[in-house]
N, C-alpha and C positions, 0 to 999 in steps of 0.2 A: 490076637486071634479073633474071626471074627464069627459068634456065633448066634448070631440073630440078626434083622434088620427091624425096626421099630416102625410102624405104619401110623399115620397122626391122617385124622382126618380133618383139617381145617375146615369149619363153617363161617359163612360168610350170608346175612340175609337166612338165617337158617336154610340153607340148603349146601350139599355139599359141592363143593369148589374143586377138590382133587383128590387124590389118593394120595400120600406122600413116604416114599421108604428111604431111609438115612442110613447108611451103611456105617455104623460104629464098631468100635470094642465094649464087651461087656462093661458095666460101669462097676467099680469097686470101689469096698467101703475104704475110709481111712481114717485117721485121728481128725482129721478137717472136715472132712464130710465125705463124696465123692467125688472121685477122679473116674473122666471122661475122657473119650480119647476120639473125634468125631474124623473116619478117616475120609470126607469133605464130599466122594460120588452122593450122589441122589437119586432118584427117580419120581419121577413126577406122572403120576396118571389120572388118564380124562376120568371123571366120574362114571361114563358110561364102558369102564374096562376099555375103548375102543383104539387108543392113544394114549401114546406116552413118550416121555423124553427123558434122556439122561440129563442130571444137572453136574455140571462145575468140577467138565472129566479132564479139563487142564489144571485146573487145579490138584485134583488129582495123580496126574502125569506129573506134575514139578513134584510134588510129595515123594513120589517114586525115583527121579533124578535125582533127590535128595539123598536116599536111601532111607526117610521116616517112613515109609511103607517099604516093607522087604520083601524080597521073592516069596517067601511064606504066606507071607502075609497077602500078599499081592493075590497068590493061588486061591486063599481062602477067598478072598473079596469076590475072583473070577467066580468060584463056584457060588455062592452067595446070589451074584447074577443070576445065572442062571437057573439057580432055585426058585426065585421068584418069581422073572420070566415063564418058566412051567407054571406056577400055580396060576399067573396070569391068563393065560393060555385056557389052561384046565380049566376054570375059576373053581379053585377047588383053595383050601388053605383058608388064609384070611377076605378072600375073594369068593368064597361059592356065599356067604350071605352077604353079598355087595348091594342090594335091593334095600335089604333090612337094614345094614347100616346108614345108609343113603335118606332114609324114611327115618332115620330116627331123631327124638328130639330130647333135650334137659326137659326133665316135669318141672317146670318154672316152679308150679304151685308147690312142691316141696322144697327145693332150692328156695325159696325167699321166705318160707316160713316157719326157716329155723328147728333148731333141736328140740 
């Protein structure tokens, strides 16, 4: 089931590069460690919210032919879409401080000067 999307902000040149949401299942613990289950859709958006693309929706399609993604599951993913799509929209969500994230940086000076 699918109850979040995870948003990474890749930096490049300290500044930010994209927005990135990876449509998963929850990760669970296990004797091993975690199990992940990454159901392969993306979404890729321009830094200025303005643009955006789905990633790697055929890959996705063959997953579905398969039946490793099920109509349930499939539903959830649909909805998930368009959750975020709204917040995109709105900028409301992990998007109404897109400014602030965009501006922000690792404090080097504590990062290299240890515990």
């Amino acid at each position: 089931m699918v109850q979040r999307a995870r948003f990474l902000r890749p930096r490049r040149r300290h500044r930010l590069r994209n927005w990135y949401v990876n449509f998963e299942h929850p990760a669970t613990r296990t004797e091993a460690g975690f199990d992940t289950f990454d159901l392969t859709v993306d979404l890729v958006i321009d830094p200025g919210l303005d643009r955006f693309a789905w990633k790697d929706e055929d890959e996705y399609a063959h997953l579905r032919r398969l039946g490793i993604v099920t109509d349930a599951e499939h539903r959830e993913v649909e909805l998930a879409r368009g959750q975020v799509l709204a917040m995109l929209a709105d900028r409301n969500g992990v998007f109404a401080d897109a400014e602030a994230w965009a501006a922000w940086r690792w404090p080097l000076e504590r990062c290299l000067s240890g515990p």
